[in-house]
VOVO-874242 format. One line per field, with one value per atom (N, C-alpha, C): residue number from 1; x, y, z; atom name. Coordinates in Angstrom, 3 decimals, always signed. Layout:
i (NUM,...)
X (X,...)
Y (Y,...)
Z (Z,...)
at (CA,...)
END
This chain:
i (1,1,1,2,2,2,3,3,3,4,4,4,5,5,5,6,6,6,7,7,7,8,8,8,9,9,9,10,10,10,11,11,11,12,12,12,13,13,13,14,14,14,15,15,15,16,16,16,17,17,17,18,18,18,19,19,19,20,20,20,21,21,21,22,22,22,23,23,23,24,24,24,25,25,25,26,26,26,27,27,27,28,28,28,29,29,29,30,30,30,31,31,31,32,32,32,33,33,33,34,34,34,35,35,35,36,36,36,37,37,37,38,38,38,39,39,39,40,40,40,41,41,41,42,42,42,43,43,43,44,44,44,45,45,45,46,46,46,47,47,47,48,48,48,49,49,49,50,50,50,51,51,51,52,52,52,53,53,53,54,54,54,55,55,55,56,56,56,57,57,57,58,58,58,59,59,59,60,60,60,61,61,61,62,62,62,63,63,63,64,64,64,65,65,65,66,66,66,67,67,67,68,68,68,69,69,69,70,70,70,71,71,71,72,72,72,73,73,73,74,74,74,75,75,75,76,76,76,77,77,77,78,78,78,79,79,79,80,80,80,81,81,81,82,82,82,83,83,83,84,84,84,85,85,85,86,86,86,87,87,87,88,88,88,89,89,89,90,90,90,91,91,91,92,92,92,93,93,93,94,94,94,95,95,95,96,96,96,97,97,97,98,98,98,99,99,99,100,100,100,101,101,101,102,102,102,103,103,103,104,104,104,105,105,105,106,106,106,107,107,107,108,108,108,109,109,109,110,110,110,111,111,111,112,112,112,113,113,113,114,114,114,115,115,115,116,116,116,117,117,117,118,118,118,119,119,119,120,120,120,121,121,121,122,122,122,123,123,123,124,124,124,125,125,125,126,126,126,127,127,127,128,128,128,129,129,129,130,130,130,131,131,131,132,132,132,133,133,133,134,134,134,135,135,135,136,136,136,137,137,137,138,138,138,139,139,139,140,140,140,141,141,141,142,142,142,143,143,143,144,144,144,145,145,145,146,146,146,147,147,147,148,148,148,149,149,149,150,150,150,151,151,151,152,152,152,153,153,153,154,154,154,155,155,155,156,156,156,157,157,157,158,158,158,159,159,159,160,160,160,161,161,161,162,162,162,163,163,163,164,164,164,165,165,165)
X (+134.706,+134.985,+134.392,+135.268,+134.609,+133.945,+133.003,+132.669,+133.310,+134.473,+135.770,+135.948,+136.506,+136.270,+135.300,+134.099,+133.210,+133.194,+133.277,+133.089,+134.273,+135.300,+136.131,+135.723,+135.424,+134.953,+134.080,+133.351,+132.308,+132.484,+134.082,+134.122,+135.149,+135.792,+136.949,+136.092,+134.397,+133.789,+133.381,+133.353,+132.208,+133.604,+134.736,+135.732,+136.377,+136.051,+136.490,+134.926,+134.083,+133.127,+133.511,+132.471,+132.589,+131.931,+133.233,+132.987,+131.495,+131.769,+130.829,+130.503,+129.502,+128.715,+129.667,+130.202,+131.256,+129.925,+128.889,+127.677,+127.595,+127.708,+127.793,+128.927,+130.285,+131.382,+131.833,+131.000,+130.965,+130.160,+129.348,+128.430,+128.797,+129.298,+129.883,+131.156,+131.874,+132.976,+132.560,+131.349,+130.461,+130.475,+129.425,+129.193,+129.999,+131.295,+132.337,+133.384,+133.529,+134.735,+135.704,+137.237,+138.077,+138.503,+139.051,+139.555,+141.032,+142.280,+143.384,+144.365,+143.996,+145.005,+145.177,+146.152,+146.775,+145.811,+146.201,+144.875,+145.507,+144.620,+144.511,+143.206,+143.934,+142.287,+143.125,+142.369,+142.642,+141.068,+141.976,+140.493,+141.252,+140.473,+141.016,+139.668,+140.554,+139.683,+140.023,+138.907,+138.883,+137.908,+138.035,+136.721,+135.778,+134.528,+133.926,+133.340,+132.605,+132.478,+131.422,+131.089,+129.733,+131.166,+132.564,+133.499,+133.341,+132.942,+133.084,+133.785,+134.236,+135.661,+134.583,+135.166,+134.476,+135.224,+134.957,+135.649,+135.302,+136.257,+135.557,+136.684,+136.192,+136.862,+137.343,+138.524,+138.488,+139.701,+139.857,+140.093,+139.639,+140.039,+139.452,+139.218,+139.783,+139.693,+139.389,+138.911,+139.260,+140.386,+140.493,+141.721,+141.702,+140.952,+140.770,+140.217,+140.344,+140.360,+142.125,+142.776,+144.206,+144.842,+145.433,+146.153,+147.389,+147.405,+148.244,+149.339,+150.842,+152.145,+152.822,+153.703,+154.637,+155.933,+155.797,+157.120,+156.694,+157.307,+157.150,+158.236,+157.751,+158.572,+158.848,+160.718,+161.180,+160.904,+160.860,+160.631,+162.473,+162.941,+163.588,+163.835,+164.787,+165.089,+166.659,+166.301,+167.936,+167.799,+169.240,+169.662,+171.131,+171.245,+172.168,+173.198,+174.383,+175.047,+176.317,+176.093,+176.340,+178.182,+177.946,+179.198,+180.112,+179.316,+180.578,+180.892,+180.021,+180.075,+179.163,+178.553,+178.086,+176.590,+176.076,+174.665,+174.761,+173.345,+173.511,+171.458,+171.351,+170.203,+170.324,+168.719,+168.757,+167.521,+167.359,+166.406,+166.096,+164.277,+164.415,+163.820,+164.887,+163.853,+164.134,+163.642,+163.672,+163.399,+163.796,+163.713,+164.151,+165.594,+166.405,+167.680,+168.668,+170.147,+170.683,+172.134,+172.821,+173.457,+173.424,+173.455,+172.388,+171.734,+170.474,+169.996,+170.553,+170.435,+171.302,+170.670,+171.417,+171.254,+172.324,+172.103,+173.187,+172.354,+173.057,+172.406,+173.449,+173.612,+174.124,+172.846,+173.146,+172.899,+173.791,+173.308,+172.811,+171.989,+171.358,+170.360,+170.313,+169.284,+170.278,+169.610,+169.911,+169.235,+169.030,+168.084,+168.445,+167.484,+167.904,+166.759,+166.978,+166.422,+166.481,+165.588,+166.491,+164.956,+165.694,+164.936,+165.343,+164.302,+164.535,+163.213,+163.615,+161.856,+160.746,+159.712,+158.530,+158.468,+160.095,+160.160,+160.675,+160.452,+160.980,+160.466,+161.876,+161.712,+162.403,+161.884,+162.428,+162.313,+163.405,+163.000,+163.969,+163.353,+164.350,+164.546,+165.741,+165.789,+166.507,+165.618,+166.551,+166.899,+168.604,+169.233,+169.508,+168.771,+169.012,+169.895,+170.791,+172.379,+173.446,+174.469,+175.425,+176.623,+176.475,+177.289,+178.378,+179.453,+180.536,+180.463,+179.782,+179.178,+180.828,+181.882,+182.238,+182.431,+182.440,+182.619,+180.991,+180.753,+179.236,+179.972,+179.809,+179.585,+178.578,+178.096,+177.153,+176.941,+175.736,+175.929,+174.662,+174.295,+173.299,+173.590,+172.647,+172.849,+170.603,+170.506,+168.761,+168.283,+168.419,+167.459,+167.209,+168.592,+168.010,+169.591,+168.860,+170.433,+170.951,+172.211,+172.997,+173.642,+173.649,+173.904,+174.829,+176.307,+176.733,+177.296,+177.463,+178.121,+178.697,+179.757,+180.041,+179.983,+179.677,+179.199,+180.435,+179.763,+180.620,+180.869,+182.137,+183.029,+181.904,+182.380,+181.601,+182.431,+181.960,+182.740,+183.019,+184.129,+184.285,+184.193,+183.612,+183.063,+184.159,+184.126,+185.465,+185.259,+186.138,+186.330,+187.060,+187.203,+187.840,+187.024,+187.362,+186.605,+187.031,+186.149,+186.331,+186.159,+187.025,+186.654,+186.088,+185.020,+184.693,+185.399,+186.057,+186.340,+185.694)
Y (+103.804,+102.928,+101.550,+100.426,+99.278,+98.829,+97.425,+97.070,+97.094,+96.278,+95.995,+97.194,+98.622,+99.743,+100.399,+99.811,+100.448,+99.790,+98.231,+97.826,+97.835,+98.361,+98.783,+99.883,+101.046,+102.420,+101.893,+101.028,+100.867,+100.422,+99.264,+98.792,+99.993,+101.073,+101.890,+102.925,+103.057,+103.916,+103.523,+102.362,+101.596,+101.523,+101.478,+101.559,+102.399,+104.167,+105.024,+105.697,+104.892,+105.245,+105.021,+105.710,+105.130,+103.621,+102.714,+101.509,+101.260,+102.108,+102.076,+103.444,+102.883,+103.822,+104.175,+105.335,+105.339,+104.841,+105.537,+105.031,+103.533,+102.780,+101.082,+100.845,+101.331,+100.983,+101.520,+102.750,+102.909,+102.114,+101.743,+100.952,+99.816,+99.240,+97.964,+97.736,+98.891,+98.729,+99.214,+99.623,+99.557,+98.525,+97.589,+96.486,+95.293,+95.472,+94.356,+94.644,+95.912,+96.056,+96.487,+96.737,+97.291,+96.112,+95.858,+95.630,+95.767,+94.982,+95.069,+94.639,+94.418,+93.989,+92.831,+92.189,+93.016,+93.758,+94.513,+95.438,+94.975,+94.518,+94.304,+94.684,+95.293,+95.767,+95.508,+94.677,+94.363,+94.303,+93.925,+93.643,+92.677,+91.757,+90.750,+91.340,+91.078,+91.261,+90.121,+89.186,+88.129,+88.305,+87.649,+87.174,+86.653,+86.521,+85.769,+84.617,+84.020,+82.696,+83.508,+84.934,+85.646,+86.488,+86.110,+87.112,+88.473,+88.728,+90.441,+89.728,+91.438,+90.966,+90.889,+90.619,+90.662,+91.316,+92.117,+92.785,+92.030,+92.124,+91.489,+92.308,+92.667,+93.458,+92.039,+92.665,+91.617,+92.648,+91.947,+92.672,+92.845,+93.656,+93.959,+95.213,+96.028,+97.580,+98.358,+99.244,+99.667,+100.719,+101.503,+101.461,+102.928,+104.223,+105.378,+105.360,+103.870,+104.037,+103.536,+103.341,+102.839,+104.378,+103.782,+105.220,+105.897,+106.951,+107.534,+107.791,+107.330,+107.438,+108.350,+109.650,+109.819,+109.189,+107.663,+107.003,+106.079,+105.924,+104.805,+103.623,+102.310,+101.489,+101.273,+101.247,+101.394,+99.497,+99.437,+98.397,+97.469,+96.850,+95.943,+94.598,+94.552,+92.739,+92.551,+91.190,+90.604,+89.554,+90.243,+89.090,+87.672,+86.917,+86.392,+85.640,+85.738,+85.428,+84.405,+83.694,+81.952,+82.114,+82.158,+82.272,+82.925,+84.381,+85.682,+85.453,+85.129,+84.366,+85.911,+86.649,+87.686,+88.007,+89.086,+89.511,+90.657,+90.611,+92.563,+92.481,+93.711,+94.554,+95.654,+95.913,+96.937,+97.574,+98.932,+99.461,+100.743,+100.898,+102.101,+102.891,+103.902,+105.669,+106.664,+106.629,+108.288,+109.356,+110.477,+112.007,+112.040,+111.043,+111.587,+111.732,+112.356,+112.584,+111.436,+111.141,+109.894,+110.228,+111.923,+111.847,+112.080,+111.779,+111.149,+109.741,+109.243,+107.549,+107.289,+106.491,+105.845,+104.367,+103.649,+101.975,+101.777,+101.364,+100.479,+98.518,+98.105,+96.374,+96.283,+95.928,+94.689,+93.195,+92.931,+90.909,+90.364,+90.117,+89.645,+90.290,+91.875,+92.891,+94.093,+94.332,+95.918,+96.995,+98.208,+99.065,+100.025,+100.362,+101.598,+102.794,+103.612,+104.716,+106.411,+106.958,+108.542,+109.665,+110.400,+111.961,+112.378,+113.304,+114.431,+115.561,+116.397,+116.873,+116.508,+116.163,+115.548,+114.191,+113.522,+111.864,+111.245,+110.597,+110.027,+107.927,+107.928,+106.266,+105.348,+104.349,+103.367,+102.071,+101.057,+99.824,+98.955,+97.562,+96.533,+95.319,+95.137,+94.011,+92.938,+91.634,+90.485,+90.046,+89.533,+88.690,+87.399,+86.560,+85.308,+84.461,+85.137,+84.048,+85.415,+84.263,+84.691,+85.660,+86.828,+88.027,+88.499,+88.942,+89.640,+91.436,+91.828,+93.104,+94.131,+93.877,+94.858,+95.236,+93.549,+93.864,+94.409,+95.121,+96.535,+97.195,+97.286,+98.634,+98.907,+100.378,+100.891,+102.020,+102.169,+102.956,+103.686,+104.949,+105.238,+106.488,+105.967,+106.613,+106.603,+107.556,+107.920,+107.204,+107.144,+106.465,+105.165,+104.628,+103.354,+102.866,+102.659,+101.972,+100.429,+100.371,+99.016,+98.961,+97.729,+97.335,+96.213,+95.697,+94.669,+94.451,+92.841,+92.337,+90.692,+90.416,+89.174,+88.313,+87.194,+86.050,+85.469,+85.331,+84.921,+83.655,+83.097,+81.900,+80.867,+79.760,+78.616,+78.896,+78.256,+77.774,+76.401,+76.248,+74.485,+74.485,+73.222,+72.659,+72.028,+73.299,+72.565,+71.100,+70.868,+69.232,+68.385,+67.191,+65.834,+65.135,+64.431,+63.531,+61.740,+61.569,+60.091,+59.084,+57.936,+56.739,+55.850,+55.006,+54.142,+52.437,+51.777,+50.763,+49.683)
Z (+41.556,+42.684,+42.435,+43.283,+42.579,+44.180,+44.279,+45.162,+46.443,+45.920,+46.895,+47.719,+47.292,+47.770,+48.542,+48.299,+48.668,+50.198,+49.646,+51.037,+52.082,+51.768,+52.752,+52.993,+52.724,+52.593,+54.285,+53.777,+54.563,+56.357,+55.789,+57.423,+57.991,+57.217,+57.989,+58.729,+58.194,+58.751,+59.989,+59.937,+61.168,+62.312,+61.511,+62.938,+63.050,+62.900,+63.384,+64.121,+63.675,+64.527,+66.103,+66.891,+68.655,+68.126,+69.438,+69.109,+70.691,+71.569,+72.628,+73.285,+73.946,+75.035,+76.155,+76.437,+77.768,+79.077,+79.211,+80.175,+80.238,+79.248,+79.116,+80.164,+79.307,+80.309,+81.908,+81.854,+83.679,+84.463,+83.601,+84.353,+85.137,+83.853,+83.688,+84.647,+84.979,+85.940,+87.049,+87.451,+88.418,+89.407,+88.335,+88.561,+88.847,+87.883,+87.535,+88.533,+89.364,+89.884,+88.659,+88.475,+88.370,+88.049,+86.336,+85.584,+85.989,+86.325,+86.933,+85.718,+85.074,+83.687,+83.638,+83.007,+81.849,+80.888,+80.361,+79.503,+77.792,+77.151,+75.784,+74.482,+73.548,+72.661,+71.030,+70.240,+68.745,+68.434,+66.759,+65.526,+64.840,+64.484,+63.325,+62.490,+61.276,+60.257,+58.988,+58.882,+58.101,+56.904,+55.682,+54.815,+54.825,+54.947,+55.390,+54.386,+54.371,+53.151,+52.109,+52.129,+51.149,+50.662,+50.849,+50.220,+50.676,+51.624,+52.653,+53.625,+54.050,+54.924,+56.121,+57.591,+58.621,+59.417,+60.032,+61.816,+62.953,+63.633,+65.288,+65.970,+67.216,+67.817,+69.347,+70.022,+70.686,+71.866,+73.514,+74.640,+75.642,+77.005,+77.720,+78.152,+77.176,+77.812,+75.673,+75.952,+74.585,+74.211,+73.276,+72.914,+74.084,+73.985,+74.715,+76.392,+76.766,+77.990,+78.437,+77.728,+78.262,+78.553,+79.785,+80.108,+79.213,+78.665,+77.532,+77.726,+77.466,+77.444,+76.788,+77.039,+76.110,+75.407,+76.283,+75.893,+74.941,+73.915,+73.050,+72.970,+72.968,+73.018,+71.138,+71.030,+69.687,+69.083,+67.951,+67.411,+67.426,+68.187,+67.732,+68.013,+66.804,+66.423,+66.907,+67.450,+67.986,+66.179,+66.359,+65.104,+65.998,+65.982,+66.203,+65.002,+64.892,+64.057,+64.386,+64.108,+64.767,+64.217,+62.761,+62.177,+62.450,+62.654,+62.964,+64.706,+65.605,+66.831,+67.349,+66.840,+67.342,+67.696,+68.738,+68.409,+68.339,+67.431,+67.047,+67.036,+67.791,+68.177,+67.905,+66.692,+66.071,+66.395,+66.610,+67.435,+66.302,+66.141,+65.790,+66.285,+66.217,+66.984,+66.264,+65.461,+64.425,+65.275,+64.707,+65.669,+66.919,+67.110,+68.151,+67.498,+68.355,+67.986,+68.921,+67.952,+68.899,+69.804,+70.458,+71.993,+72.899,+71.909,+72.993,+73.193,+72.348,+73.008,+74.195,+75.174,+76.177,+76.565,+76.492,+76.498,+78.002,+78.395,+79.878,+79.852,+79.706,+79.833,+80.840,+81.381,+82.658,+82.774,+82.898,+82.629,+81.422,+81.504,+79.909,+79.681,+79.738,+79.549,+79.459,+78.111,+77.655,+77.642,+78.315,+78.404,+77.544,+76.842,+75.364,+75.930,+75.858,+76.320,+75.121,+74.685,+74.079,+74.222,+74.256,+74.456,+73.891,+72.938,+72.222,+71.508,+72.142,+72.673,+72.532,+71.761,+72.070,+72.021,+71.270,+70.995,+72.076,+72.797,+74.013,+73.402,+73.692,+73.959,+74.590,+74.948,+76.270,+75.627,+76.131,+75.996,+76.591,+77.665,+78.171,+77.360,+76.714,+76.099,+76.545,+76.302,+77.221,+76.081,+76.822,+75.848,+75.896,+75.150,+75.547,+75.348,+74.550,+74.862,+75.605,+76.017,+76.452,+75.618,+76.454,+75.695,+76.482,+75.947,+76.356,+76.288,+78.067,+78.205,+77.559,+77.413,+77.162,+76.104,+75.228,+73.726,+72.695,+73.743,+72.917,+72.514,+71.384,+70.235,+69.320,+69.379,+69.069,+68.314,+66.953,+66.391,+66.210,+65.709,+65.260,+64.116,+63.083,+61.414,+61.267,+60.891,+60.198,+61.189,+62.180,+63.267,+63.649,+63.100,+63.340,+64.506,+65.454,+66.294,+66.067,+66.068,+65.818,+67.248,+67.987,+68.906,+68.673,+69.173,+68.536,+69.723,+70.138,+71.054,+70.896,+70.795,+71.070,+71.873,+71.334,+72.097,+73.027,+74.269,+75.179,+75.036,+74.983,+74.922,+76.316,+75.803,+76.807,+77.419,+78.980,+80.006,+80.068,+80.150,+80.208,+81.610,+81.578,+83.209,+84.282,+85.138,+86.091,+86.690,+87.285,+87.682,+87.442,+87.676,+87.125,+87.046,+85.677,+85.327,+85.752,+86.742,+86.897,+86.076,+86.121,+85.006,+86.014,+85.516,+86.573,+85.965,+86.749,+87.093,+87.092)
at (N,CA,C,N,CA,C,N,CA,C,N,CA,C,N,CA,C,N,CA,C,N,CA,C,N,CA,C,N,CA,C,N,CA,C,N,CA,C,N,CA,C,N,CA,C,N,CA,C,N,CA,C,N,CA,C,N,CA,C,N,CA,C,N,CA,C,N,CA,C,N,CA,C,N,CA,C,N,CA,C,N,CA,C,N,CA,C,N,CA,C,N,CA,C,N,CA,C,N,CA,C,N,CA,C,N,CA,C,N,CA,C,N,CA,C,N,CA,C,N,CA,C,N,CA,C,N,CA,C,N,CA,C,N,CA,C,N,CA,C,N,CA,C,N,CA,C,N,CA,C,N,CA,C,N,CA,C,N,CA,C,N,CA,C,N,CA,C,N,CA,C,N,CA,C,N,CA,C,N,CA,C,N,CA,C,N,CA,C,N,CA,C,N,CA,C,N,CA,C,N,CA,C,N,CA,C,N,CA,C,N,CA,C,N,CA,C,N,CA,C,N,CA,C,N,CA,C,N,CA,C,N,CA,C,N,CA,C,N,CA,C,N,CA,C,N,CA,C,N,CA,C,N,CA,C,N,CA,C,N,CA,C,N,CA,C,N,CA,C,N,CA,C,N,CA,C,N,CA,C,N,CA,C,N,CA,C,N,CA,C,N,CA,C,N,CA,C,N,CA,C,N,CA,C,N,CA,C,N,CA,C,N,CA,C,N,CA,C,N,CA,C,N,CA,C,N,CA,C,N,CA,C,N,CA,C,N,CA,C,N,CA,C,N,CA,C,N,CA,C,N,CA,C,N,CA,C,N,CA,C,N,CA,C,N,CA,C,N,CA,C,N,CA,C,N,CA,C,N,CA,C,N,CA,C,N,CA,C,N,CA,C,N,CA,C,N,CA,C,N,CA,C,N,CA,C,N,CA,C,N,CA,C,N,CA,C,N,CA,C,N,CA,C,N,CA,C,N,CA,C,N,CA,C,N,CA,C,N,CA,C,N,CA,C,N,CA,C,N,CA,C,N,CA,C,N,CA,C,N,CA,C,N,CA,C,N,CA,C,N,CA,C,N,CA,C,N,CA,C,N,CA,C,N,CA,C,N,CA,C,N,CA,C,N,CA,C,N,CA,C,N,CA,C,N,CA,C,N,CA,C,N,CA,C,N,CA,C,N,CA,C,N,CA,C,N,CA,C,N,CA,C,N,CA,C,N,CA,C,N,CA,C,N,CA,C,N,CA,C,N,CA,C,N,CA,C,N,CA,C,N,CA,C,N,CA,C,N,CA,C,N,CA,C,N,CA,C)
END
């Protein structure tokens, strides 16, 4: 093993250690009242100028006091495609079947939803350009969903146009 190793060895221990005292934090919400959110907990981990990395932990709740979900929100990306005039949203949820996905678009939000016994996932996606709700089509292959919709045509602006004199 070389240094480098070691000293990671060293910070993965220190952060699967308990990062606190639960007695600290009852206390503390004792005292502080009730923490109302939004609730946030990270680590940056930088180099420091002696060349060791550094941890800092940073938040307001830690990670085992957040209340525990079976739903997971799926990772996706809006792509927009200027040329083809289209958008396509791609979502992934491994370990469901594609009749278990369910997508309902309403307005400029798409809700993706799937169950499949212990995998459950949800997600609202806003869309920020203008889409044509009927032209969705949708696919799913190894877990990954394709969402495709065309871009809705401008509206030209009713009226007459006055000349001024």
């Amino acid at each position: 093993m070389t240094i480098f190793d070691d000293e990671f060895n060293k910070i993965f221990r220190q952060m699967s250690n308990s990062f606190f005292n639960i007695d600290d934090i009852l206390e503390e919400f004792k005292t502080k009242g009730a923490n109302t959110g939004p609730y946030f907990y990270g680590y940056t981990m930088t180099v420091g100028p002696d060349g060791k990395p550094v941890v800092k932990e940073y938040g307001n709740v830690k990670p085992e006091l957040l209340p525990a979900s079976k739903t997971r929100e799926p990772i996706v990306d809006t792509i927009v495609d200027q040329k083809e005039n289209l958008v396509k949203l791609v979502a992934e949820m491994p370990g469901v079947e594609k009749s278990d996905v369910k997508i309902v678009v309403n307005g400029n939000t798409v809700n993706i939803s799937a169950e499949h016994d212990e995998k459950n996932y949800h997600v609202n996606v806003p869309i920020s350009h203008k889409v044509d709700e009927n032209s969705a089509k949708a696919s799913y292959k190894n877990g990954i969903l394709e969402l495709v919709f065309k871009l809705a045509e401008n509206e030209k602006p009713k009226g007459k146009m006055v000349e001024v004199e």
